[in-house]
DODRENRO-815847 format. One record per residue: residue in three letters; x, y, z of N, C-alpha, C in turn. Coordinates in steps of 0.05 Angstrom, whole numbers, padded with zeros to 5 digits, always signed. Layout:
N
ALAXYZXYZXYZ...
//
This chain:
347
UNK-00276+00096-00549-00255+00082-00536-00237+00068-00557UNK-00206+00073-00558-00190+00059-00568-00201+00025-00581UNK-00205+00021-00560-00209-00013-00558-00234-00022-00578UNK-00246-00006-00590-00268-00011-00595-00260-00005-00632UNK-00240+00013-00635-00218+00021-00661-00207-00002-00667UNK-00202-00020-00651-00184-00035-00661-00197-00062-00673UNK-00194-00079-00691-00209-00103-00704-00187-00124-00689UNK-00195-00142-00691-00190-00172-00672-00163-00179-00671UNK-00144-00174-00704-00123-00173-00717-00102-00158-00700UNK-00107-00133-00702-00096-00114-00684-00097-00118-00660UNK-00121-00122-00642-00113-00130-00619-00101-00155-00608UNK-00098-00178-00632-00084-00201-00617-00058-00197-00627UNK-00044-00169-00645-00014-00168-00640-00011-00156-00622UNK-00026-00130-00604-00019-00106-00592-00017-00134-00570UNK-00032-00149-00562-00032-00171-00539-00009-00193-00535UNK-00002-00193-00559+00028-00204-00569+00042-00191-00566UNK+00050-00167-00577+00076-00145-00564+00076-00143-00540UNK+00059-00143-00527+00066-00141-00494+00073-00151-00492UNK+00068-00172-00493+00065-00201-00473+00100-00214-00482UNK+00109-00210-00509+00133-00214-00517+00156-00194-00503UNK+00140-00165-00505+00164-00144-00486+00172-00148-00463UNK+00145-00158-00446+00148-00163-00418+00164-00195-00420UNK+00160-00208-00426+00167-00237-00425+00207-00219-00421UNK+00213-00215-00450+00235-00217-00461+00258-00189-00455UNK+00241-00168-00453+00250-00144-00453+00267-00125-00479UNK+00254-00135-00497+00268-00129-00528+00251-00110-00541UNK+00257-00094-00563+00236-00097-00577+00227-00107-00598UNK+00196-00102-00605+00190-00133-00610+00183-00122-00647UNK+00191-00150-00662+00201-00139-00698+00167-00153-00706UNK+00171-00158-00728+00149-00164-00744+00154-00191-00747UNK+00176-00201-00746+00180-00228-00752+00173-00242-00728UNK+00178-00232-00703+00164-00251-00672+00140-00249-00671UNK+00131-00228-00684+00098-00218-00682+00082-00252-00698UNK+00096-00253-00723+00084-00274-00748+00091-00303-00730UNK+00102-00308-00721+00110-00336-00708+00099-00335-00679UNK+00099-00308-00663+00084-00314-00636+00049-00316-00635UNK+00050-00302-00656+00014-00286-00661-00007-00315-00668UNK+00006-00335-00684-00010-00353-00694-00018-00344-00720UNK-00020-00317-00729-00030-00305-00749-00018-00309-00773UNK-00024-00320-00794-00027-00326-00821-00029-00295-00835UNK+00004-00282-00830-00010-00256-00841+00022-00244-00851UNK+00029-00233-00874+00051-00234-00891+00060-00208-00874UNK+00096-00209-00863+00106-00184-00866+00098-00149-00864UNK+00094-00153-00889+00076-00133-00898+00059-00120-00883UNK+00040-00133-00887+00019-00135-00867+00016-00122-00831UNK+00040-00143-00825+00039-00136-00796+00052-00108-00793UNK+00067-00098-00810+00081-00078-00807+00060-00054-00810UNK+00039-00059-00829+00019-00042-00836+00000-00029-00803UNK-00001-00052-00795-00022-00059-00766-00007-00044-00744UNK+00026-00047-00744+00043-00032-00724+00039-00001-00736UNK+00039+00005-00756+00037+00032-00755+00019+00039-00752UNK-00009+00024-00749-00027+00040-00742-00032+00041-00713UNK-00027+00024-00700-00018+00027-00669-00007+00044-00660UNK+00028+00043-00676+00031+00067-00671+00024+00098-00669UNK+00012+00102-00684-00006+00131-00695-00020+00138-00673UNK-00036+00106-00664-00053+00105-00642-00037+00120-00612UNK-00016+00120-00610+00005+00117-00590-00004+00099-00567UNK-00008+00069-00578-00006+00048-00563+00023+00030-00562UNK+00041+00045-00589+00064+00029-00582+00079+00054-00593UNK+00108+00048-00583+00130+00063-00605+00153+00046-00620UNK+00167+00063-00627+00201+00048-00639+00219+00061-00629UNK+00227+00045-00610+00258+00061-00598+00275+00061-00631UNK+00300+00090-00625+00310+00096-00645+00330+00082-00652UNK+00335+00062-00634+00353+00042-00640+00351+00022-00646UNK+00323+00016-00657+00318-00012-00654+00298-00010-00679UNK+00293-00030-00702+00261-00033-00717+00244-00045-00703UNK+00245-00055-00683+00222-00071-00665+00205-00048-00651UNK+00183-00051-00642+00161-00033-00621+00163-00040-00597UNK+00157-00024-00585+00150-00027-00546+00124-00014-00539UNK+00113-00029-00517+00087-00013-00517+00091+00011-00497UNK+00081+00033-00508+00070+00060-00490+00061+00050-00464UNK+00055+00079-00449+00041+00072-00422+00008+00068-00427UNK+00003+00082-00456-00029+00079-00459-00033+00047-00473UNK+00003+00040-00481-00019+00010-00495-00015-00019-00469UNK-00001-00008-00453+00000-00021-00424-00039-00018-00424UNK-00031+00005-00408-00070+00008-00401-00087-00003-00416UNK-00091-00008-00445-00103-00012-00461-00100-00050-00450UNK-00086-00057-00447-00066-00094-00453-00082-00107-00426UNK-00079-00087-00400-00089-00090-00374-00118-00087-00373UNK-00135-00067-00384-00154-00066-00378-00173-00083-00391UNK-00168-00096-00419-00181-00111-00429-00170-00128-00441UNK-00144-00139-00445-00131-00164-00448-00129-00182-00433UNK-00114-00169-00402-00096-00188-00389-00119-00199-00373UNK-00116-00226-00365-00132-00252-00345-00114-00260-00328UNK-00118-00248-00300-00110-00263-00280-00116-00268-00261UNK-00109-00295-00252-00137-00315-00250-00120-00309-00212UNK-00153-00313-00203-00147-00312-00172-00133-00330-00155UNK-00124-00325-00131-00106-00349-00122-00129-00354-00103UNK-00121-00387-00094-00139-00393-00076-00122-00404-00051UNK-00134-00386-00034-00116-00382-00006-00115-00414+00004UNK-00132-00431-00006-00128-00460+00013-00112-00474-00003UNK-00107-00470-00027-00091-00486-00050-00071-00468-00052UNK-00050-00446-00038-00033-00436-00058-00020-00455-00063UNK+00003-00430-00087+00027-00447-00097+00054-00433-00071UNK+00070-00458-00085+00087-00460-00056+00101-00428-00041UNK+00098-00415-00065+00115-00389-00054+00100-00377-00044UNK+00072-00371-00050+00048-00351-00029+00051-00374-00003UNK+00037-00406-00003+00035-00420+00016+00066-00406+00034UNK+00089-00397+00024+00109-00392+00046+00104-00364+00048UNK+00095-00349+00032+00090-00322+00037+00071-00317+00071UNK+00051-00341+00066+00029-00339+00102+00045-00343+00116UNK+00062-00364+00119+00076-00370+00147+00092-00342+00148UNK+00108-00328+00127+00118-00307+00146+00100-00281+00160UNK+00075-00281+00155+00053-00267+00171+00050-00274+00196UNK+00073-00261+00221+00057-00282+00248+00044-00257+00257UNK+00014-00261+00271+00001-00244+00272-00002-00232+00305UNK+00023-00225+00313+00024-00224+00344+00023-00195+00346UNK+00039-00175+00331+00026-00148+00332+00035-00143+00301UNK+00003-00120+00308-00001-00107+00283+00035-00092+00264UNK+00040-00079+00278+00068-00060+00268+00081-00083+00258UNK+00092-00107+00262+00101-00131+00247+00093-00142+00224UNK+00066-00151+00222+00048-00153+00208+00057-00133+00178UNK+00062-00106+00182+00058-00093+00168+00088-00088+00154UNK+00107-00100+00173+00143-00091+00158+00136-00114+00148UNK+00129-00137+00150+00128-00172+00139+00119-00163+00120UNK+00093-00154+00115+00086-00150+00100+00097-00132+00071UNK+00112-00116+00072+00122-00097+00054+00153-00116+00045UNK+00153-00127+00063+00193-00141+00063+00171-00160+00033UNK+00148-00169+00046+00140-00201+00028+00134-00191+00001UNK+00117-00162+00003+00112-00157-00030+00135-00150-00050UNK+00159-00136-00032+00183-00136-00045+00198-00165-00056UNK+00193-00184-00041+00216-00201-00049+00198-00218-00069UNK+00176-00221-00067+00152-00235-00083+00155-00224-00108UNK+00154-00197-00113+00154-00180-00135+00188-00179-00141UNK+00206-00174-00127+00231-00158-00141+00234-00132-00144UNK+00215-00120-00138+00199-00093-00141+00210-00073-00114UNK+00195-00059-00101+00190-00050-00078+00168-00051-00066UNK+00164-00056-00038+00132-00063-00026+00131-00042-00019UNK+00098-00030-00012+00091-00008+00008+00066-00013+00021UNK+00066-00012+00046+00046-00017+00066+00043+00012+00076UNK+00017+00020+00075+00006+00041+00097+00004+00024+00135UNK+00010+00036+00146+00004+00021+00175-00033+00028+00186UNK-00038+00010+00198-00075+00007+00198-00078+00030+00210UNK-00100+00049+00202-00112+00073+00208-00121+00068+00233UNK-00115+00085+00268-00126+00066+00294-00150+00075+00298UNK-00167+00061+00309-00195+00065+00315-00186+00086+00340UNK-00204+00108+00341-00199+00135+00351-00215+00120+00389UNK-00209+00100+00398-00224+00091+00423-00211+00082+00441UNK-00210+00094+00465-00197+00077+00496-00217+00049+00497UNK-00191+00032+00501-00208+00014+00516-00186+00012+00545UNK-00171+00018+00548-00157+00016+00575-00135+00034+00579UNK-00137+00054+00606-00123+00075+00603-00107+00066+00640UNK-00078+00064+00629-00062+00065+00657-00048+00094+00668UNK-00041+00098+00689-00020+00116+00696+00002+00102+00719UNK+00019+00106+00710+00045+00096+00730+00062+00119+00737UNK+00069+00115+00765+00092+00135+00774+00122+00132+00765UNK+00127+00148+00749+00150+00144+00748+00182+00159+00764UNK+00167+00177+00784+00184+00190+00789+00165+00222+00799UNK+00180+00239+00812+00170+00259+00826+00165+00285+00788UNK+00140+00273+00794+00119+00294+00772+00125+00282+00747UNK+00132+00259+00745+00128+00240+00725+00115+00214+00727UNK+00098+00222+00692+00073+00187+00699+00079+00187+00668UNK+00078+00153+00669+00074+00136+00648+00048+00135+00643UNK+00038+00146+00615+00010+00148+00610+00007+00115+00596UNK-00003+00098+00593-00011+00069+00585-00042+00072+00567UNK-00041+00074+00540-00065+00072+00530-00064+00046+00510UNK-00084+00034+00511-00091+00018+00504-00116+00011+00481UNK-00111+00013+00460-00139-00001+00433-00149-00023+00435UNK-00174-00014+00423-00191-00046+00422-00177-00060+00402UNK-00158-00056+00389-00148-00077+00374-00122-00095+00387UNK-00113-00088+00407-00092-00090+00429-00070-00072+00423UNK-00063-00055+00409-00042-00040+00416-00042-00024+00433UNK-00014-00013+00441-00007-00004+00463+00006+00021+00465UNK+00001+00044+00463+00018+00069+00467+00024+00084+00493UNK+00057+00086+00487+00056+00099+00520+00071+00130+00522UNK+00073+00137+00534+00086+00170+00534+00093+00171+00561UNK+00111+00192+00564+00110+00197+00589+00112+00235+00587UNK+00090+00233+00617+00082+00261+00616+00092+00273+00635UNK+00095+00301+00642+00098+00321+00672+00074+00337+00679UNK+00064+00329+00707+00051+00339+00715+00058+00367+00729UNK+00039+00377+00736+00037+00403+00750+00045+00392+00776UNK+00040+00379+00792+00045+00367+00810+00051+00342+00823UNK+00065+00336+00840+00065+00307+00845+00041+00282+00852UNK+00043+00266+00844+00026+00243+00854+00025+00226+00858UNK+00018+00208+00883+00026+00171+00888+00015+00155+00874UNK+00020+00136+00879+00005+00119+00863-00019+00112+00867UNK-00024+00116+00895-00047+00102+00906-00061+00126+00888UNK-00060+00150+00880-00083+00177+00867-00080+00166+00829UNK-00058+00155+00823-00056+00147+00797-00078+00132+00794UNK-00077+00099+00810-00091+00083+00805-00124+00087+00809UNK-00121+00111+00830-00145+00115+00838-00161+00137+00811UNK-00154+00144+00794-00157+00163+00770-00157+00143+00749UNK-00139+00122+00746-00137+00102+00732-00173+00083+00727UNK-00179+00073+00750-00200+00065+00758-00228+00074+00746UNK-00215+00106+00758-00241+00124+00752-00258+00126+00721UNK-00222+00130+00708-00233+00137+00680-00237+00108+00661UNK-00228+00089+00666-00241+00066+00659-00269+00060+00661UNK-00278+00062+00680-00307+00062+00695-00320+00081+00676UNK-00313+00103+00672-00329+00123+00657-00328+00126+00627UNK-00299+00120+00620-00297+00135+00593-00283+00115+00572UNK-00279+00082+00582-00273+00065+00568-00283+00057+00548UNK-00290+00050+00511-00298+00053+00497-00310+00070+00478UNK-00306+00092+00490-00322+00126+00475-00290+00135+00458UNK-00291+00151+00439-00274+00150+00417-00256+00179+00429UNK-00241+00194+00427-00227+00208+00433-00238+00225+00437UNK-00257+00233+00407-00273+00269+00402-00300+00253+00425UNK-00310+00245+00433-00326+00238+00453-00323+00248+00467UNK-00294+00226+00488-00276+00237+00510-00276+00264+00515UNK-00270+00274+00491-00266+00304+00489-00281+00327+00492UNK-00308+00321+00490-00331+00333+00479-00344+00333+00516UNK-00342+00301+00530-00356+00306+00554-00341+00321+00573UNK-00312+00313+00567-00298+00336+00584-00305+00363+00591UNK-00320+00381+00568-00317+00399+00567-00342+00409+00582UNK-00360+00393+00585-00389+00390+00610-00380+00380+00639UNK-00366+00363+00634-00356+00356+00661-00330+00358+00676UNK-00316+00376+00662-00298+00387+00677-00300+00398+00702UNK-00317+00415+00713-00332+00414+00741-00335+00398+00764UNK-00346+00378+00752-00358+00355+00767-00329+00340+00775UNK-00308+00338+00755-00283+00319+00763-00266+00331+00792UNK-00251+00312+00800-00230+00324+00815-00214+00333+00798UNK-00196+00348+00809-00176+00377+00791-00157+00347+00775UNK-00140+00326+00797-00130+00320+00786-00128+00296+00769UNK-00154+00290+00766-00168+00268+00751-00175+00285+00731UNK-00183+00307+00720-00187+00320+00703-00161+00320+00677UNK-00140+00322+00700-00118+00336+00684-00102+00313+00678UNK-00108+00295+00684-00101+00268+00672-00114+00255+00650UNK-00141+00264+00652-00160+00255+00626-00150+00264+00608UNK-00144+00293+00612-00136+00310+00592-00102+00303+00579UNK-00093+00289+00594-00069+00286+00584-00064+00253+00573UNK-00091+00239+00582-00106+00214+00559-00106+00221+00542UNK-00122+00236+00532-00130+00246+00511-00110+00259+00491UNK-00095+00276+00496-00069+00281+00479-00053+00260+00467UNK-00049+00237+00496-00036+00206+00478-00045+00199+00458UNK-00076+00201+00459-00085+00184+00437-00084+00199+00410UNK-00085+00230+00421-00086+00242+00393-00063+00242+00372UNK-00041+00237+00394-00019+00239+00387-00010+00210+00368UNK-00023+00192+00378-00016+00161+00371-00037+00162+00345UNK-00058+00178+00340-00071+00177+00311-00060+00189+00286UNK-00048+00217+00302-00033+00222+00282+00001+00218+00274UNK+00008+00206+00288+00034+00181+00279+00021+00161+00258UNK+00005+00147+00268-00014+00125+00248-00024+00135+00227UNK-00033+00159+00222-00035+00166+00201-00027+00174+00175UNK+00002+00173+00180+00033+00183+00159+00046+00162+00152UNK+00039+00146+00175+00064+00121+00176+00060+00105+00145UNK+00077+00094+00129+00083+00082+00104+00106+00067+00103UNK+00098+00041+00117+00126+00018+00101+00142+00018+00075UNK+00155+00028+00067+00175+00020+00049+00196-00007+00047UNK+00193-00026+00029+00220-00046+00037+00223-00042+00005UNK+00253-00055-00006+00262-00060-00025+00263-00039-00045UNK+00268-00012-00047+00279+00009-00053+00297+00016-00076UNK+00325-00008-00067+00341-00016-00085+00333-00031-00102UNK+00312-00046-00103+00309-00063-00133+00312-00046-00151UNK+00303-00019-00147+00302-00002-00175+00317+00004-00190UNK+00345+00005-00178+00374+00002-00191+00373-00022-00211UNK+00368-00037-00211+00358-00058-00227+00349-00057-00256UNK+00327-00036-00254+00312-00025-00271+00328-00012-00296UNK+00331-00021-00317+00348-00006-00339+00336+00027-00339UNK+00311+00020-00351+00300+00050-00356+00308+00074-00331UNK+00315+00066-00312+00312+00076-00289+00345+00084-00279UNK+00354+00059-00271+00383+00050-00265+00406+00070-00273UNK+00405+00077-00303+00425+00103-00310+00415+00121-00313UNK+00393+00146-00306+00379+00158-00299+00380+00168-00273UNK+00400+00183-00260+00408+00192-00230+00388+00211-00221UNK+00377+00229-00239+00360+00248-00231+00340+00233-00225UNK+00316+00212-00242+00300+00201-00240+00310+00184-00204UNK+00317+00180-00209+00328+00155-00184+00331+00176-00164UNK+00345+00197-00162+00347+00214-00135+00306+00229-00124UNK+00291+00234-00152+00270+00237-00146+00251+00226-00125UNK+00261+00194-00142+00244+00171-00135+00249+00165-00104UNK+00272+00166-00091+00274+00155-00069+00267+00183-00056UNK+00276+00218-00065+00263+00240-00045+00227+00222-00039UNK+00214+00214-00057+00191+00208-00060+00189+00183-00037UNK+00211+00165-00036+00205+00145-00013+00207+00161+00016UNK+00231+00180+00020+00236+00177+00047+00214+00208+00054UNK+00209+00222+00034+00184+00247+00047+00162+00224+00050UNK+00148+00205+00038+00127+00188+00043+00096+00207+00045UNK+00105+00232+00046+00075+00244+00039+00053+00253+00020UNK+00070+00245-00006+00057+00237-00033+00046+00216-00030UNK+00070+00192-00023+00064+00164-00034+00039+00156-00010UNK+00031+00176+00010+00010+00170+00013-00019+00173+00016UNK-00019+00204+00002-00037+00214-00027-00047+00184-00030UNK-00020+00167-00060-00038+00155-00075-00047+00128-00062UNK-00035+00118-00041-00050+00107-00020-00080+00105-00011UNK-00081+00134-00005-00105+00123+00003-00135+00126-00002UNK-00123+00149-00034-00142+00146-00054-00140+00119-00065UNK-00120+00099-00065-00132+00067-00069-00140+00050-00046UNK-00143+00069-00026-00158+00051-00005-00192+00051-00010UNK-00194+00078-00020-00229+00077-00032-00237+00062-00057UNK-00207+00046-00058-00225+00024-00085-00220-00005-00077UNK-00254-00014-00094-00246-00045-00086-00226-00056-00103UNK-00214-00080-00097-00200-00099-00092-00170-00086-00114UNK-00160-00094-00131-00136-00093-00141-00130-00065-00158UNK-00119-00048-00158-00128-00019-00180-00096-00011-00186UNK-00086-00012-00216-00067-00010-00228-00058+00022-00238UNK-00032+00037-00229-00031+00064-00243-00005+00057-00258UNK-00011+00055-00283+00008+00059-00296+00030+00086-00317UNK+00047+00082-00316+00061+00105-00318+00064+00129-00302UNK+00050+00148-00313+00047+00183-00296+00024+00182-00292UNK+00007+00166-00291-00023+00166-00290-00037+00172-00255UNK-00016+00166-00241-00023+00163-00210-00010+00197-00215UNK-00001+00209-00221+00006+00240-00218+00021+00231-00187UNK+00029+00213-00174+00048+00212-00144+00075+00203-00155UNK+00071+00183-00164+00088+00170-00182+00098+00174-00210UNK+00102+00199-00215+00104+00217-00233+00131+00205-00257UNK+00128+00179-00262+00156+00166-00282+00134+00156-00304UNK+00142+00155-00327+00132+00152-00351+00138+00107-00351UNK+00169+00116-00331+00182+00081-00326+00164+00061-00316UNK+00144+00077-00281+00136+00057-00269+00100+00055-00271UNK+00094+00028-00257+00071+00023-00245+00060+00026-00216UNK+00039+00023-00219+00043+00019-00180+00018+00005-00179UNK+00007-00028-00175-00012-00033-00170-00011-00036-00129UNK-00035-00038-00130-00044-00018-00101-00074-00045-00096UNK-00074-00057-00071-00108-00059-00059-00111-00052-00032UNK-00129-00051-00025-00135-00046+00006-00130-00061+00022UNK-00133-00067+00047-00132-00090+00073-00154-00080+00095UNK-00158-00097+00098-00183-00094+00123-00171-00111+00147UNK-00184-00097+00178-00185-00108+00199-00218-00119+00200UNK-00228-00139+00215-00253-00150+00217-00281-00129+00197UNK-00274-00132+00169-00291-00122+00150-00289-00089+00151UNK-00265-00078+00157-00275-00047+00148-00242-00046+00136UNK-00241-00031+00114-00222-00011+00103-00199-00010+00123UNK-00174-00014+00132-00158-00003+00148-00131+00012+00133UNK-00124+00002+00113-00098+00013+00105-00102-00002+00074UNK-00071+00002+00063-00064-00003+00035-00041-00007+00032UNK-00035-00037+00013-00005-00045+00000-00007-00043-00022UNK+00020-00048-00030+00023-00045-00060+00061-00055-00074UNK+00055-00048-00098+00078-00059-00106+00082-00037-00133UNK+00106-00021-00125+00122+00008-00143+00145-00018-00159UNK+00143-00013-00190+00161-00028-00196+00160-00013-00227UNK+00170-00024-00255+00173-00021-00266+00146-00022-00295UNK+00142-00004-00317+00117-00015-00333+00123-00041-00346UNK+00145-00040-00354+00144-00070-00363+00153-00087-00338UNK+00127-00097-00322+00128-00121-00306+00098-00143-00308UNK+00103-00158-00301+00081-00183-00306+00063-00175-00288UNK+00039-00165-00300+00027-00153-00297+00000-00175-00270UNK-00003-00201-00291-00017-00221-00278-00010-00228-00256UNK+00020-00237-00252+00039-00245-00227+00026-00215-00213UNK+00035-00196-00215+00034-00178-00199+00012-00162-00182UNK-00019-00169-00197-00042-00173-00186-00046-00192-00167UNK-00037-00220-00164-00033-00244-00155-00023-00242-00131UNK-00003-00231-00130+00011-00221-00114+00004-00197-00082UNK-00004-00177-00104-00024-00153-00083-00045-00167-00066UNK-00054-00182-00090-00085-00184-00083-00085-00207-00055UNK-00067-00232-00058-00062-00250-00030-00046-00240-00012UNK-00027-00220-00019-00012-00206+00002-00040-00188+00014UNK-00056-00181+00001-00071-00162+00016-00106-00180+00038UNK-00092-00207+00027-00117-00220+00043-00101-00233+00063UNK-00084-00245+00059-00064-00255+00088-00067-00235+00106UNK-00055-00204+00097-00060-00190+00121-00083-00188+00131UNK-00102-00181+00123-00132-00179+00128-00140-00197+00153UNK-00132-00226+00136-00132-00243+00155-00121-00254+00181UNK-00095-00236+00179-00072-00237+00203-00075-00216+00222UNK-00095-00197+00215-00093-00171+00233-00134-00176+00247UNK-00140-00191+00221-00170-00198+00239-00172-00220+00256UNK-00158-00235+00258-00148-00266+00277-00137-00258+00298UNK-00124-00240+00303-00109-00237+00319-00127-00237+00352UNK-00116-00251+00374-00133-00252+00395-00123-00225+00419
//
């Protein structure tokens, strides 16, 4: 391992160049190195230490400049075993997370989740991204309403309280008094069993049903499938435009037309989603390293969110490699417990 090449010297300038690039956005000379570093160490010297870094390709020299910048590998290197950032504590924040909860009102989930992407954007400067919560595959309450001759409002209902509705055509007409009376039925029978359940007894008891209680289950069942796989694609994007912002980025039209094909298809960005939903708590890709995010420019730290203790989805924050790396952990990591907490509270 790199880290293990390097003697104490070396790594408290490579920890210094960052921390000076990111602060300042320059690159950074030998002379900020000798006055930021604390280090009692001539010129000379430090210049000796940068080139061996460099070699390392933990930093470079833009060709315009004698100062260094760090690579995407001496990022990784700075993050994985330099940087300390220290956890927030949800009963003590500081005033901007403390305003970040109040805009969480936790009345429905789909809110929850634009708040949420609007908050990691403006918190960061960055862009937010929220996956929307993966739905538990289960009826807990199934309506039918008449809407009209061979039309019904199908009403399904999750144990988490959301609500999906469709409207279907039947083969035939039906009152209401046969809706509610089918309505009834399949509550009684098939309330709480998961879709492929639903699905599975159907296929034994199709017999046993009336024709048109059958063909209503059956067209339950399609809602919901239908409402899983909406939930499954779905990906909040807010703040898009910050990236214009971004020097490295900003005059770079190709990069920038990429980047946003990449926001509005959303079926990469959620690839790397939700391979960071299988990790615990905060997980950083920097540069081209996420292969979704394919810019040498950006980062993308990423954590999970849970509904009442299981895995449901994933936020994150797409922004630039040189960004504050600590803030930006800080950030994921209480944006991703507020929700947790706003989507498990919820009555």
């Amino acid at each position: 391992m790199i880290f293990t090449m390097l003697d104490d010297r070396a790594k408290t300038l490579l920890k210094t160049l960052v921390e000076r690039y990111i602060a300042d956005g320059q690159p950074v000379g030998s002379r900020t190195l000798s006055r930021a570093s604390g280090l009692d160490l001539s010129p000379a010297t430090i210049r000796n230490v940068m080139s061996d870094l460099e070699e390392l390709g933990l930093i470079a020299s833009p060709h315009t400049s004698a100062g260094r910048i760090p690579t995407s590998r001496g990022y990784r290197l700075f993050v994985d075993t330099m940087l300390t950032a220290h956890p927030v504590d949800l009963n003590h924040p500081s005033p901007d997370m403390a305003a970040a909860r109040e805009q969480l009102h936790p009345d429905q989930p789909q809110r929850v989740i634009a708040q949420a992407a609007h908050l990691l954007s403006s918190l960061s400067s960055f862009v937010g991204v929220v996956t929307a919560p993966r739905k538990a595959s289960v009826f807990h309450h199934i309506e039918f309403m008449r809407l009209g001759e061979r039309r019904v409002l199908v009403i399904l209902v999750a144990p988490d309280g959301d609500v999906q509705n469709r409207v279907i055509f039947t083969a035939r007409d039906h009152s209401q008094s046969e809706l509610l009376e089918a309505t009834n039925y399949l509550n009684a029978h098939y309330a709480g069993l998961t879709i492929e359940e639903v699905r599975e007894r159907l296929k034994t008891e199709i017999d046993a049903l009336r024709g048109e209680i059958a063909a209503l289950m059956h067209a339950a069942v399609q809602v919901g499938t239908e409402a899983m796989a909406e939930s499954s694609d779905r990906v909040v994007v807010s703040g898009e435009r910050n990236l214009l912002a971004v020097p490295a980025l900003g005059n770079d039209m190709s990069s920038l037309r990429k980047l946003f094909d990449l926001f509005e298809q959303k079926t990469e960005l959620m690839r790397l989603l939700d391979v960071s939903s299988r990790a615990e708590g905060v997980r950083i890709y920097i540069g081209g390293e996420s292969h979704v995010v394919p810019f040498e420019e950006l980062s993308v730290v990423t954590a999970p969110y849970e509904v009442d203790g299981l895995v449901v989805g994933t936020l994150g924050v797409i922004g630039p490699t040189r960004m504050a790396y600590d803030r930006m952990i800080q950030i994921v990591d209480i944006t991703s417990r507020l929700v947790t907490n706003a989507l498990s509270h919820r009555k």
